[in-house]
FIROPA-193119 format. One record per residue: residue number from 1; residue in one letter; z, x, y of N, C-alpha, C, O in turn. Coordinates in Angstrom, 3 decimals. Each point is the difference from the previous one (the first is absolute). Layout:
REM residues N
<NUM, "a", <Z, X, Y>, <Z, X, Y>, <Z, X, Y>, <Z, X, Y>>;
...
This chain:
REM residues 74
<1, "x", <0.000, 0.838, -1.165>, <0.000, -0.838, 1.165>, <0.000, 0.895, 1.244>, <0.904, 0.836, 0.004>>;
<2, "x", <-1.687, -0.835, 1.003>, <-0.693, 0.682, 1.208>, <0.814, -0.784, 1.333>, <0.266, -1.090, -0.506>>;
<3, "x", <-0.048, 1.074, 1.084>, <0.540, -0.229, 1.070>, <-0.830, 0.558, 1.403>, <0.349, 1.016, 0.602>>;
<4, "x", <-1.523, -1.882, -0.199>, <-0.448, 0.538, 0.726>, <0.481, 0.253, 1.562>, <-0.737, 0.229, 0.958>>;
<5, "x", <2.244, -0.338, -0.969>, <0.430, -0.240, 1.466>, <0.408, 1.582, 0.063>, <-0.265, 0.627, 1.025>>;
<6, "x", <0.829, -0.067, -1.986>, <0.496, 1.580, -0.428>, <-1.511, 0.787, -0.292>, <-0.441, 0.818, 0.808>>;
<7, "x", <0.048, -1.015, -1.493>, <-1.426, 0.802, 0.085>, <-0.395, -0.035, 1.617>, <-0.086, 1.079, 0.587>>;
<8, "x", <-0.104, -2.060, -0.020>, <-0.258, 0.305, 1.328>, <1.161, 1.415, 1.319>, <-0.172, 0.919, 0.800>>;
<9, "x", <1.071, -1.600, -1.345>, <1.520, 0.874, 0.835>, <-0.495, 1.300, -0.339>, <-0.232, 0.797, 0.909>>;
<10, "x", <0.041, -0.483, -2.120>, <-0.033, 1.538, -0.669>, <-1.123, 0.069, 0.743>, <0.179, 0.857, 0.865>>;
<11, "x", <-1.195, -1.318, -0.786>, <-1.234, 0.946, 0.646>, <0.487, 0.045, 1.258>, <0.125, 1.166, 0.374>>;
<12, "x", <0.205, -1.977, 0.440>, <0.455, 0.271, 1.305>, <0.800, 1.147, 0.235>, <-0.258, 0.734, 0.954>>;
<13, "x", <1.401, -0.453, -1.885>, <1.119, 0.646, 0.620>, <-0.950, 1.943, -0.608>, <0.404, 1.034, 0.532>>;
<14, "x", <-1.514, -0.987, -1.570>, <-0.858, 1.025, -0.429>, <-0.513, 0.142, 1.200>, <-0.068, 1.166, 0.390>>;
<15, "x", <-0.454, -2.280, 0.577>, <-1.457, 0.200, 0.810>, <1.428, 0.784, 1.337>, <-0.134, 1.148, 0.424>>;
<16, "x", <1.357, -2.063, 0.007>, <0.767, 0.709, 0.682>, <0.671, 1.489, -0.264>, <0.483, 0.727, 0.868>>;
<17, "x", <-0.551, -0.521, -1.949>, <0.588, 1.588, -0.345>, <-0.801, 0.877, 0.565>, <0.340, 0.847, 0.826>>;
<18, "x", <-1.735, -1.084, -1.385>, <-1.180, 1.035, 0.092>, <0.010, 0.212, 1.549>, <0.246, 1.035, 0.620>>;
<19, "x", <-0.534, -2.124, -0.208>, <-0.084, -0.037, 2.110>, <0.954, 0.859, 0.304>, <-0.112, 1.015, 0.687>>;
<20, "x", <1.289, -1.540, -1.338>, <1.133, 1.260, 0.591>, <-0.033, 0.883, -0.168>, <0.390, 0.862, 0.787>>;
<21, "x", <-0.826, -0.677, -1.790>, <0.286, 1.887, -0.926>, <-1.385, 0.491, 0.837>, <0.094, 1.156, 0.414>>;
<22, "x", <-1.405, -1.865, -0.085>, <-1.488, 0.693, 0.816>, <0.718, 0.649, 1.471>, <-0.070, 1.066, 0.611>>;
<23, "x", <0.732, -2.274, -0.460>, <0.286, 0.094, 1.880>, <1.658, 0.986, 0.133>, <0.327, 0.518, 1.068>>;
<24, "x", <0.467, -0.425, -2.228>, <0.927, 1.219, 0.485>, <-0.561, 1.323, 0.064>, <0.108, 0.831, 0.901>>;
<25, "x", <-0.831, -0.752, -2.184>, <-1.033, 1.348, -0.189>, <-0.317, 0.609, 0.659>, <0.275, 1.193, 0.128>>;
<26, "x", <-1.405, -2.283, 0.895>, <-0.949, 0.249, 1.187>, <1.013, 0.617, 0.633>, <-0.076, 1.228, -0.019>>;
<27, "x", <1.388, -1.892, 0.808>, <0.660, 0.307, 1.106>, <1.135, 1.078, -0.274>, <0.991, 0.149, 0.714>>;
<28, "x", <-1.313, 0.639, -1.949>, <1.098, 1.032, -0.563>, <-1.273, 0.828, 0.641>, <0.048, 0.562, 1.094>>;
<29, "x", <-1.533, -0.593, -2.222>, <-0.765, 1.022, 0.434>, <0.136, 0.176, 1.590>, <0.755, 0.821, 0.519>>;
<30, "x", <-1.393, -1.496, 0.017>, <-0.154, -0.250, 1.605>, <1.093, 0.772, 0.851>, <-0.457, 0.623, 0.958>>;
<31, "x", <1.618, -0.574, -1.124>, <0.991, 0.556, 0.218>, <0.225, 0.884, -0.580>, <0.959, 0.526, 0.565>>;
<32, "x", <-1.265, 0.104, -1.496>, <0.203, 1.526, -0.548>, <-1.382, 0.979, 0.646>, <0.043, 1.230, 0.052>>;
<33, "x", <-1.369, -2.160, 0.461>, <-0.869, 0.803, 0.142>, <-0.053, 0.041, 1.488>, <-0.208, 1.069, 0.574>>;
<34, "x", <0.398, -2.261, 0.125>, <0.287, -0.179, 1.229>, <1.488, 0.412, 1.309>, <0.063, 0.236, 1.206>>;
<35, "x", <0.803, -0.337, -2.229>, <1.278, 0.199, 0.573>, <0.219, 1.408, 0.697>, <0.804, 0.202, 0.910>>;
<36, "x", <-1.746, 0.853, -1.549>, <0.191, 1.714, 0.632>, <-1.215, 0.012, 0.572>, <-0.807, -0.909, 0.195>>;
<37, "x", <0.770, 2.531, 0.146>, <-1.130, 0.876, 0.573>, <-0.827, 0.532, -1.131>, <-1.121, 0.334, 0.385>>;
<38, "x", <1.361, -0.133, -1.818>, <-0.966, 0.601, -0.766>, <-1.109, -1.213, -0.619>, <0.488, -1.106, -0.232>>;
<39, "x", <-1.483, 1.251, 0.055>, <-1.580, -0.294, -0.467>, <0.216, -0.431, -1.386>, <0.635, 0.593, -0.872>>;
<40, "x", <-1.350, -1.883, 0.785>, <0.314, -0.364, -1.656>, <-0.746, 0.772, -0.651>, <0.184, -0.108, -1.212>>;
<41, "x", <-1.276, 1.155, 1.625>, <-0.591, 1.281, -1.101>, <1.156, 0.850, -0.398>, <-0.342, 0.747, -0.916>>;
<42, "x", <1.673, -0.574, 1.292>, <0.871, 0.679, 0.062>, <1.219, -0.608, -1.430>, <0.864, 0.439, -0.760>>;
<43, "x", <-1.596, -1.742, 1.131>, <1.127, -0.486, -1.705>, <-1.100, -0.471, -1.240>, <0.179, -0.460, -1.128>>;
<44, "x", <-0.953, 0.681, 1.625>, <-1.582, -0.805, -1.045>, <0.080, 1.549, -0.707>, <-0.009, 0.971, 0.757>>;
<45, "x", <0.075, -0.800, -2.002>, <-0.102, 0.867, -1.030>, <-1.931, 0.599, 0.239>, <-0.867, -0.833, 0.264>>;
<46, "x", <0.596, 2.081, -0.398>, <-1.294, -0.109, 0.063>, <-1.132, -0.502, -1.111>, <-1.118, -0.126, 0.501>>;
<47, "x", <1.190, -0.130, -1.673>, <-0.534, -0.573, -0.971>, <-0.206, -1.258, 0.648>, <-1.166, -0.395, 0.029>>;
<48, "x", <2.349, -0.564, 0.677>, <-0.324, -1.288, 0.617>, <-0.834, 0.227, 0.756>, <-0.880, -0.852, 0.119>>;
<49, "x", <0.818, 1.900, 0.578>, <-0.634, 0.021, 1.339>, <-1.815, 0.344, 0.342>, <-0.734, 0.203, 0.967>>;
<50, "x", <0.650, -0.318, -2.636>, <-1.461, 0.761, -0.455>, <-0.460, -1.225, -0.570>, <-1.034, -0.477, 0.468>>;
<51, "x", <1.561, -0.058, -1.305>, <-0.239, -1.789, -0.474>, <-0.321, -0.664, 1.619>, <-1.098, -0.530, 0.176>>;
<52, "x", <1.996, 0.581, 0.857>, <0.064, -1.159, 1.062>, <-1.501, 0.632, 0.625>, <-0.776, -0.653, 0.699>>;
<53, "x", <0.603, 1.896, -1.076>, <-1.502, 0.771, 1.090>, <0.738, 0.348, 1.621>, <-0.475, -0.108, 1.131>>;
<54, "x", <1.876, 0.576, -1.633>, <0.339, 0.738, 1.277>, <-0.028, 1.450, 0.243>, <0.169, 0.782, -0.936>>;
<55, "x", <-0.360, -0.403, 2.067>, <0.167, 1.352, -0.567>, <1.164, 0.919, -0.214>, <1.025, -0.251, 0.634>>;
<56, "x", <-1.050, 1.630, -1.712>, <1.315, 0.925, 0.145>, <0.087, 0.812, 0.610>, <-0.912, 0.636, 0.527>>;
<57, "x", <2.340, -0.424, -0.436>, <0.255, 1.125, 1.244>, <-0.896, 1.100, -0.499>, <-0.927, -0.240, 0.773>>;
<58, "x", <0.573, 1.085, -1.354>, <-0.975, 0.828, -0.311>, <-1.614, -0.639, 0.823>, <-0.557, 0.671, 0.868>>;
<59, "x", <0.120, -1.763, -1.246>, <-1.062, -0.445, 0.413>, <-0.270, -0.646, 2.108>, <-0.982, -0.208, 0.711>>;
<60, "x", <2.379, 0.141, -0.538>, <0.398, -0.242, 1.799>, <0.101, 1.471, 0.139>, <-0.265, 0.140, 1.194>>;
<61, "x", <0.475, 1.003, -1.655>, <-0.325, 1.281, 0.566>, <-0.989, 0.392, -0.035>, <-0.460, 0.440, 1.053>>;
<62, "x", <-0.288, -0.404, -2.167>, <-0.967, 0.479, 0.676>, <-1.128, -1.179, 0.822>, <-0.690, 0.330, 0.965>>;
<63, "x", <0.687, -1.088, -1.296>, <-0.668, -1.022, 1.505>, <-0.053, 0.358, 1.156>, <-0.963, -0.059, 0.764>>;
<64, "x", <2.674, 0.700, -0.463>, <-0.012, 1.012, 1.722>, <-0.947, 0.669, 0.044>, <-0.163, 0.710, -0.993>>;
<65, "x", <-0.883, -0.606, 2.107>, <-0.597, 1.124, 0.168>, <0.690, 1.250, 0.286>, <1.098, 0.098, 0.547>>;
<66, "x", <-2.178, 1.283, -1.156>, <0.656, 1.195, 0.393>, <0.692, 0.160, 1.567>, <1.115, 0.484, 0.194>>;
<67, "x", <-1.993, -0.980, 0.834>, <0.430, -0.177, 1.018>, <2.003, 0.063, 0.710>, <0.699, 0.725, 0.709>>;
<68, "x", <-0.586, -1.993, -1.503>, <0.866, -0.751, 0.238>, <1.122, 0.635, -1.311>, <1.162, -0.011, 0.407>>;
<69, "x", <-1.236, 0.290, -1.170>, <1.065, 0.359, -0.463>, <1.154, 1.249, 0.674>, <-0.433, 0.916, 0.701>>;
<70, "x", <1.714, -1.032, -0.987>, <0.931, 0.786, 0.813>, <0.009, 1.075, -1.107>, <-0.036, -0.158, -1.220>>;
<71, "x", <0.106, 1.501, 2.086>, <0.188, 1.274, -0.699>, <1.484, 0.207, 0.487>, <0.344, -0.147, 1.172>>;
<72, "x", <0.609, 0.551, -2.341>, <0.759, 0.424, 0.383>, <0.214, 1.738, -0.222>, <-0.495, 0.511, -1.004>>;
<73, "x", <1.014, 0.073, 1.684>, <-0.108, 1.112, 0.368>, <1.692, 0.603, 0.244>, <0.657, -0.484, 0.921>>;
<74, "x", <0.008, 1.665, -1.910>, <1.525, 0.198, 0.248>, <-0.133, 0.726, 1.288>, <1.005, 0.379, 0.601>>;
């Protein structure tokens, strides 16, 4: 025997978990990537960062032109 008033509740209170658990996520990420001064390339692992087609710190150096790069000198 089915009780379709509970089959309904349960999907509701599934469809409300998920919303919650999407939208704390978002606003944990958002705030861990947003909240400082460092660059989310800075917490993105580089394997992620080659999947997303961003580039790595190896690949943003040399992009600088010779020009523009700083020599340091003791």
């Amino acid at each position: 025997m089915i009780n379709p008033l509970f089959e309904r509740n349960a999907r509701r209170n599934r469809n409300k978990a998920l919303l919650f658990t999407i939208a704390f996520h978002a606003l944990l990420a958002g705030a861990i990537f947003f909240g400082n001064d460092k660059t989310v390339e800075e917490y993105v692992p580089e394997v992620v960062q080659e999947w997303l087609g961003m580039d790595t710190e190896e690949e943003a150096i040399v992009a600088i032109p010779e020009d523009q790069k700083e020599v340091i000198r003791p």
